[in-house]
N, C-alpha and C positions, 0 to 999 in steps of 0.2 A: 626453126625459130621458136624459142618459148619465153612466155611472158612473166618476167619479175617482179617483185612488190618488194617496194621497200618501204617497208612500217617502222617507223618511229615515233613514238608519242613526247620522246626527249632526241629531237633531233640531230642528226648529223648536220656541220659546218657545211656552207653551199658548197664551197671549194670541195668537199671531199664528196658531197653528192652529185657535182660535176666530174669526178674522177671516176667516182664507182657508175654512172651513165657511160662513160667514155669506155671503160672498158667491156661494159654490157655489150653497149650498141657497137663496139667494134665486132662483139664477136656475134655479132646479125640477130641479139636478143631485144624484145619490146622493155621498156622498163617504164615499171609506174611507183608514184611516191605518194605514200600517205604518211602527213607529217603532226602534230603536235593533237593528234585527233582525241574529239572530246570522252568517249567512251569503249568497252571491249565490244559490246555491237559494231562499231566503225569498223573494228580490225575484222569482224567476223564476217558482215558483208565484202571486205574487200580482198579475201584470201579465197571466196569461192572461186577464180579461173585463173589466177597465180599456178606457173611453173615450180618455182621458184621464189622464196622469200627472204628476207634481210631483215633481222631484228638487232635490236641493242638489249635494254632493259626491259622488252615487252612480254608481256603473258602470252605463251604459244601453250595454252593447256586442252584438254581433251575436245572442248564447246568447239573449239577453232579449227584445230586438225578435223574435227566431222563433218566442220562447213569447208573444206579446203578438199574439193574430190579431184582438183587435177595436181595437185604438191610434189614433190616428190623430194627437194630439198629443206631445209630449212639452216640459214647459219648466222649462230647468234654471233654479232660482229664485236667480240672481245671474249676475255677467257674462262669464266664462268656461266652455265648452263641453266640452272636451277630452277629458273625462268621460263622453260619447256619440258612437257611432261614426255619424258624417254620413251615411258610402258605406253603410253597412246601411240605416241610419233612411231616406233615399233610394229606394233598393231597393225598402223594402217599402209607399211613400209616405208615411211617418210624418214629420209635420213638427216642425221641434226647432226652437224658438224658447229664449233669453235672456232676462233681465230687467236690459238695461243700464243703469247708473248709481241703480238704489238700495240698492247698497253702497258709493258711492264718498268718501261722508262719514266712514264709517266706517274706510276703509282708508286713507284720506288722513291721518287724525289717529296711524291707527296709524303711521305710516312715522313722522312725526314725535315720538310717543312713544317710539320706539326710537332714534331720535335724540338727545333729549335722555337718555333715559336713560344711554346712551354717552356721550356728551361730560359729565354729573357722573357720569363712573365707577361707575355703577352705584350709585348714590346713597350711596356713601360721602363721609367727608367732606374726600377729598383735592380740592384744586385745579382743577376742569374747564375745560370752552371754552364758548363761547358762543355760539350760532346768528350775531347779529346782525352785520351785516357782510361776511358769508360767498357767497357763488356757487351756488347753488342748480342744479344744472339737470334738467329733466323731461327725459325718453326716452321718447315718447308720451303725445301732450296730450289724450286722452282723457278723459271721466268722470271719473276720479280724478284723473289730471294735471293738470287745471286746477282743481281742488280743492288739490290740494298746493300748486303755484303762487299759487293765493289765501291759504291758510295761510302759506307762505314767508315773501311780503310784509309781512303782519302779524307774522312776525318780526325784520322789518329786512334781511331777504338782497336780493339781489339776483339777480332769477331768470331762466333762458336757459330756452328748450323746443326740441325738436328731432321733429317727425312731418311726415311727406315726404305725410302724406293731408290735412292743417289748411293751411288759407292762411294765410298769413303775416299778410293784416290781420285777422283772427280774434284772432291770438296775440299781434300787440302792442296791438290793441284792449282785452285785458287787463292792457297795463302790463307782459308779458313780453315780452323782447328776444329773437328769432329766430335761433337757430341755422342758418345755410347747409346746413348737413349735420353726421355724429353726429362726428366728430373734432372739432370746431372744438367741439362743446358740450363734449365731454370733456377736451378741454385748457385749457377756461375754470371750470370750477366743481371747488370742492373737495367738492361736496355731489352726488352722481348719486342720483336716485329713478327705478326701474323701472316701468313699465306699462307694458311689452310684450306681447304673449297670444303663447302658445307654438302657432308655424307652420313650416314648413318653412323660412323664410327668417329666421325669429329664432332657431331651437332653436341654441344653441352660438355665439351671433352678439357677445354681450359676451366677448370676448374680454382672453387678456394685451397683444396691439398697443394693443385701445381703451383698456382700463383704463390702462396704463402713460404713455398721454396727462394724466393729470390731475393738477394739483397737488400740493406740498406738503401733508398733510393729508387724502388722499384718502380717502371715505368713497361707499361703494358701499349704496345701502339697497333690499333687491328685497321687494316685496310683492305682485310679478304672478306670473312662475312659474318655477322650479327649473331647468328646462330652457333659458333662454334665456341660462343660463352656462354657458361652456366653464369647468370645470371643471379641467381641466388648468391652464387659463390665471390662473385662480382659487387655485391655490396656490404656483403661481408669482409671482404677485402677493406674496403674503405673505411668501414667502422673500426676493424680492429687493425690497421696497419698507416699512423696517418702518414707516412712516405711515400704509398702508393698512388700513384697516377693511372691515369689510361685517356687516351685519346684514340678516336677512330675516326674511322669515313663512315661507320654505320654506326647511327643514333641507336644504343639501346631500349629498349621499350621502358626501361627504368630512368630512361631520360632527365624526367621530370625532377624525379627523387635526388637523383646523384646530382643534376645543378641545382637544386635548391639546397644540398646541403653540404656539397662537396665542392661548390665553382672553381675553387681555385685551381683542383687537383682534376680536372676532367677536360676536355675539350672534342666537341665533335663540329664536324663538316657539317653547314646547312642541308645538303642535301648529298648524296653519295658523287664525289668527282673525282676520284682514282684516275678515270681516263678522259679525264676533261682536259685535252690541249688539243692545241690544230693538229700536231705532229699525230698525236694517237687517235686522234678521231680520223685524219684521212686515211691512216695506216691500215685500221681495223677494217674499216670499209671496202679500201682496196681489196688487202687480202681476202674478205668476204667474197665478191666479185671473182675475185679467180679463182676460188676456192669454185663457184657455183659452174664458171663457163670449165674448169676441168672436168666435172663430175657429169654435164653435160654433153659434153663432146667424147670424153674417153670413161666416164664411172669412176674417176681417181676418187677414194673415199678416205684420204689421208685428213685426219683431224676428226673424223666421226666419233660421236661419244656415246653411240647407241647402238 
């Protein structure tokens, strides 16, 4: 029997924290829940005699893993990691496993809500634009990418992807047309959607060069992460290109600037909710839960990112 935490400081739906218990305690494990907790001391005390841990969006950095001497799992319950420090978790043999692609339903509709909501100007009743017939293109065909891609479609666009790790008949196996490399996808669509995951080789990597590649119309939609914009390059964009858009799930730190002088052309999420529905929240949770009773019971370390 070993004892689980589940930390969340932006908590999971009860319904799915009743699911991911059900599956615990089926499989003869203790589980305990610390939810909307006021500071990273809460999380610190409460990972000292944790098995096993369950995060979302929460800091698992070096402070925690040193307070955490009986751990041995940790899995952040959706698809990016960034959130937990690998070279610590390592260190101490703690393994941090992912639960990829069951929030990618979810984020893939949001990119496109945000979409439309921009092109009917924010649902007032002046004149907008309309998806259909437009250039689509994905920037990593990933879980969500190929989700958005299948959404596209059923918009009427026409969609290009561009990931240098997906074969090529994978990509047009789905009726998307292959990008050679990222300029050629950039200078072909007036529609860019992000899902990149923030690495040493993306963080600053959408630049003013790449942006300034793409059409008439250019609309930039990031729902991966904040950092994989150069930011410099990103309001440069605005000053010298006024057809440029961009809308995100993550507030750039230029926040301020770009709605005070760009509102019309910018729109960001209050706060980051990619995977904000019941559907993806019990998902992730779930697959977290069985993610932790396999690794337990038999060492299965399928999903580990360290």
């Amino acid at each position: 029997m070993a004892k689980i935490l589940i930390a969340t400081v932006k908590p999971f739906s009860a319904e799915a924290v009743a699911e991911v218990k059900r599956v615990l305690s089926e499989a003869n494990h203790d589980v305990e829940v610390l939810e909307k907790y006021p500071d990273q001391s809460a999380l610190i005390n409460a990972v000292r005699d944790p098995d096993a841990l369950i995060i979302r969006s929460d800091i698992v950095d070096r402070q925690v893993l040193e307070a955490a001497k009986n751990l041995k799992i940790v899995v952040r319950a959706g698809a990016g990691y960034d959130n937990v420090d690998l070279e610590a978790a390592t260190e101490k043999g703690v393994v941090v496993m992912n639960t990829p692609g069951q929030n990618s339903n979810a984020v893939a509709e949001l990119a496109f809500g945000m979409m439309v909501y921009m092109n009917r100007n924010g649902f007032t009743p002046s004149a907008g634009i309309e998806l259909r017939g437009k250039k689509l293109g994905i920037h990593a065909y990933g879980y969500v990418g190929r989700i958005v891609g299948m959404i596209g479609k059923g918009f009427g666009m026409k969609v290009y992807a561009f990931d240098p790790f997906i074969d090529r008949i994978f990509i047009e196996n789905d009726g998307v047309v292959y990008a050679e490399n990222v300029r050629e996808l950039y200078s072909k669509c007036q529609y860019l959607s992000l899902h990149l995951p923030s690495t040493t080789e993306t963080r600053g990597s959408v630049n003013f060069d790449l942006l300034n590649l793409m059409p008439e119309g250019a609309t930039l939609v990031n729902t991966a992460r904040k950092e994989v914009i150069d930011e410099g390059g990103l309001l440069k964009m605005f000053r010298e290109r006024p057809d440029f858009r961009y809308l995100s799930d993550i507030a750039p730190d230029c926040k301020e600037e770009l709605e005070t002088n760009f509102r019309e052309r910018c729109f960001f999420t209050p706060k980051k909710m990619g995977a904000q529905t019941a559907e993806a929240n019990k998902n992730a949770g779930i697959a977290a839960a069985r993610q932790i009773v396999r690794f337990l019971e038999k060492g299965d370390t399928t999903f580990k990112v360290n």
